[in-house]
C-alpha positions as CSV (number, residue, x, y, z in Angstrom):
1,X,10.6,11.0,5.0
2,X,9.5,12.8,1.5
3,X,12.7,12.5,0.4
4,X,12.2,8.6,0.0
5,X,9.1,8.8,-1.6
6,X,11.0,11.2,-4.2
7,X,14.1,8.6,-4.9
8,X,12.0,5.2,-5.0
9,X,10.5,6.8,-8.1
10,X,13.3,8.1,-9.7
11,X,16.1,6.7,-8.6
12,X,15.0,3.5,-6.7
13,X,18.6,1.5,-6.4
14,X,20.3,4.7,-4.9
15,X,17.6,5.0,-2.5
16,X,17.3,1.6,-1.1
17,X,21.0,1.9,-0.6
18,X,20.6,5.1,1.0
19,X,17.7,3.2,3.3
20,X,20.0,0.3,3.7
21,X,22.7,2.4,5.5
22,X,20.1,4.2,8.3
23,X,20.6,3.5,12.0
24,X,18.2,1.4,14.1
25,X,16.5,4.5,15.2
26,X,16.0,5.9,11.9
27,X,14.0,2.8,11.3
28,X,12.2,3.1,14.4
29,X,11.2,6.9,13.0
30,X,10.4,5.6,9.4
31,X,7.5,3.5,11.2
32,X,5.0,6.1,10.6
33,X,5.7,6.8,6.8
34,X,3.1,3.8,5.9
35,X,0.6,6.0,8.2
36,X,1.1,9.0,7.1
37,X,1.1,8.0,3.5
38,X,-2.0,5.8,3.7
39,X,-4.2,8.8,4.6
40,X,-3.9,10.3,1.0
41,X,-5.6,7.8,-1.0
42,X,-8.4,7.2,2.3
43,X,-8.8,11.2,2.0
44,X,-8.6,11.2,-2.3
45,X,-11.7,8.2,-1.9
46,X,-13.5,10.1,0.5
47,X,-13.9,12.9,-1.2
48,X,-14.4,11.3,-5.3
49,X,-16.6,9.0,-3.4
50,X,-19.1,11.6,-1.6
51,X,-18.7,15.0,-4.0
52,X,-17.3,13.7,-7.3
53,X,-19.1,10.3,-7.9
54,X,-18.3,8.2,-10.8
55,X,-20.6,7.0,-13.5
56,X,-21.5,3.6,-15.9
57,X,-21.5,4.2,-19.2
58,X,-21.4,7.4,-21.0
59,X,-23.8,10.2,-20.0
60,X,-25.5,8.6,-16.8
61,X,-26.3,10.8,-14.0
62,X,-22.9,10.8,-11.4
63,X,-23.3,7.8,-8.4
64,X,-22.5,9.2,-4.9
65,X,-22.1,7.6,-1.3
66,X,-23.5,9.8,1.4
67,X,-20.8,11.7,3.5
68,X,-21.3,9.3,6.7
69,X,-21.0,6.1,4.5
70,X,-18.1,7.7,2.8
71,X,-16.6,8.1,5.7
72,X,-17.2,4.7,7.5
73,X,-15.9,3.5,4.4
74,X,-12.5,5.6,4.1
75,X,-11.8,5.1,7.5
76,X,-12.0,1.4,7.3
77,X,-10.2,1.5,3.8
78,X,-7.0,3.4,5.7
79,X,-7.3,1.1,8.7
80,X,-7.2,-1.7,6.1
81,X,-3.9,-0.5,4.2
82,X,-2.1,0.1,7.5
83,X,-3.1,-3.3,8.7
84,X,-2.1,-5.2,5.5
85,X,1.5,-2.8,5.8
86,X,2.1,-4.5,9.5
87,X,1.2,-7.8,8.2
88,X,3.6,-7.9,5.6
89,X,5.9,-5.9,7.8
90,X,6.0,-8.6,10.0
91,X,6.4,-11.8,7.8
92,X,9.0,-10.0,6.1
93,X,10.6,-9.9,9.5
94,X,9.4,-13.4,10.2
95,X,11.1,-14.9,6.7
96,X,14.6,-12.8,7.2
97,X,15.8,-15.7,9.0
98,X,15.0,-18.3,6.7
99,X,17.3,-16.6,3.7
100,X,19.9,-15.5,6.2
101,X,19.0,-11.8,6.6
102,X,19.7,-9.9,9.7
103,X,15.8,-8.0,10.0
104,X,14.0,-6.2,12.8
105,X,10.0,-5.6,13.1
106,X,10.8,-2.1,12.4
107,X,12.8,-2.9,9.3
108,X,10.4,-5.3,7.8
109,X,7.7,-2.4,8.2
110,X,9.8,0.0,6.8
111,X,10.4,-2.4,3.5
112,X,6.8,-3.1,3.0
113,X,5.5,0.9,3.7
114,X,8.5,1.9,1.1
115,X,7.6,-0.7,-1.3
116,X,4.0,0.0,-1.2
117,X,4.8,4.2,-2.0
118,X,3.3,3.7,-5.9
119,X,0.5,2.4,-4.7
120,X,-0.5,5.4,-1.9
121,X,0.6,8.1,-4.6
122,X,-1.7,5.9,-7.1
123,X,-4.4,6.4,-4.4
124,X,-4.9,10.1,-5.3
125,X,-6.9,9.2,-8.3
126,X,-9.9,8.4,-6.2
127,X,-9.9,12.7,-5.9
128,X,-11.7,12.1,-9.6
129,X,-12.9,8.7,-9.9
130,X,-12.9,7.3,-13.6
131,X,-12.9,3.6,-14.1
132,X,-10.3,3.0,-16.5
133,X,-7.9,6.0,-15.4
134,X,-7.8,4.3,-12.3
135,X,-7.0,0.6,-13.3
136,X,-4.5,1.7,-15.7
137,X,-3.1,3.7,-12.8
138,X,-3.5,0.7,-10.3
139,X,-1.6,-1.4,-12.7
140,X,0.9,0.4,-13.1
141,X,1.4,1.4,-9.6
142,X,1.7,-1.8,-8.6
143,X,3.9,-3.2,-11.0
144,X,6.3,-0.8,-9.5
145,X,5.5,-1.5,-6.4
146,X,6.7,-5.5,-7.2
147,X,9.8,-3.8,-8.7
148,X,10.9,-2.0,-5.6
149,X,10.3,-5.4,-3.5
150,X,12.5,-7.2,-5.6
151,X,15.2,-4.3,-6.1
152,X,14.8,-3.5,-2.5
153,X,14.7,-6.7,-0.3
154,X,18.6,-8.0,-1.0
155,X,19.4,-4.0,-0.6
156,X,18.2,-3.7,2.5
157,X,18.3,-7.2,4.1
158,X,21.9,-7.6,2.8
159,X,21.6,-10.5,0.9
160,X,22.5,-11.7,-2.6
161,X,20.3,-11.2,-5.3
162,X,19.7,-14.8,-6.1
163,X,18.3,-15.5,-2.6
164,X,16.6,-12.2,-2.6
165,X,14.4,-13.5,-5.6
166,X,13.5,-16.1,-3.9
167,X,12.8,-14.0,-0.2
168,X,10.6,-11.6,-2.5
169,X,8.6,-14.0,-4.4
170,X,8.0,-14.9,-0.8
171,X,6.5,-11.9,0.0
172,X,4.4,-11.4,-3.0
173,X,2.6,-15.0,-1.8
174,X,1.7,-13.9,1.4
175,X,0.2,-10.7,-0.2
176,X,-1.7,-12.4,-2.5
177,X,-3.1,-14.0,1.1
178,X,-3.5,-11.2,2.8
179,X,-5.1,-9.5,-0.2
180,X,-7.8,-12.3,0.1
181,X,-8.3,-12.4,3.6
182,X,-9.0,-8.4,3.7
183,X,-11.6,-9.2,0.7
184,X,-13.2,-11.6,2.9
185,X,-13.1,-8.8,6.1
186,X,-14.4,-6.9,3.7
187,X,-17.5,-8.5,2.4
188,X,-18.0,-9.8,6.7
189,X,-17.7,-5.8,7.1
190,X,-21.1,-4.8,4.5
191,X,-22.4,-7.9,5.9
192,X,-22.4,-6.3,9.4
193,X,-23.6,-2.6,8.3
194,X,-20.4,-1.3,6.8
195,X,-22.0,-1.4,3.0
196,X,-21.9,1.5,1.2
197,X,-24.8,3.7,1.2
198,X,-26.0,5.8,-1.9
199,X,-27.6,9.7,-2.3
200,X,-30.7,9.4,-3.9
């Protein structure tokens, strides 16, 4: 599994090939990369959260969550990205149809854990949390992460480029929705005693 983290960074077009080529089973194994990679950033978070802290404006005195909170909180942020991972796991599946694209559940995970790979290995900023380290990091993490969907998608789903465009844009929409609706959990979540707590 490591060696596809590796080659969608450096050499993203020879790895998507690479993935395009794997047997059914290989895709049934690859499953678990999304969970195993969503437990750095919940564990990076956890601990900048509760031991690091971050501050506002230049000198202030370091902001912590308490270890419990940190936790509630981490634990629901990796439930959250696997979650999101299925979802578009499974309208990627759900769409392969619709721009003739032979898919599986297991394949559209597999596209949507892969593509997302910037954005788990951006997640390990939280282990020192600055404010503007980290967006500039989140941007670019995620550009890149849009990059591998569109070089990815006609790769893997066998389609031409033109119509794997248009299957990609696809995608991006329903994240955009999805990214809402887990804002929306999110704020229901503090709402029912899932806010962060603060040390003193």
């Amino acid at each position: 599994m490591i060696q596809h983290t590796f080659g969608l960074l450096v050499k993203p077009s020879a790895q998507w090939r690479t993935i395009a080529k794997l047997p059914t089973p290989s895709f049934n194994t690859l499953i678990l990369y999304p969970c195993l990679m969503a437990l750095l950033p919940a564990i990076a978070w956890y601990y900048g959260t509760s031991r690091i802290g971050w501050s506002v404006g230049d000198g202030g005195q370091a902001i912590k969550l308490t270890m419990e909170s940190a936790r509630q909180i981490s634990i629901l942020f990796y439930l959250g990205m696997v979650a999101c991972v299925l979802a578009i796991g499974y309208f990627v599946h759900w769409m392969s149809r619709t721009y003739g694209a032979d898919s599986s559940f297991a394949k559209g995970i597999v596209v949507a854990g892969l593509t997302a790979t910037p954005l788990f290995i951006a997640g390990l900023v939280g282990f020192y949390p600055v404010l503007w380290v980290d967006l500039l990091i989140g941007v670019v993490a995620i550009s890149w992460s849009i990059y591998l969907l569109y070089l990815g998608i006609p790769i893997v789903m066998g389609i031409p480029e033109e119509r794997g465009f248009l299957f990609s844009s696809a995608v991006v929409a329903i994240g955009l929705v999805i990214l809402i609706g887990l804002m929306v959990t999110s704020v229901i979540l503090w709402d029912m005693g899932a806010a962060p707590a603060f040390t003193d």
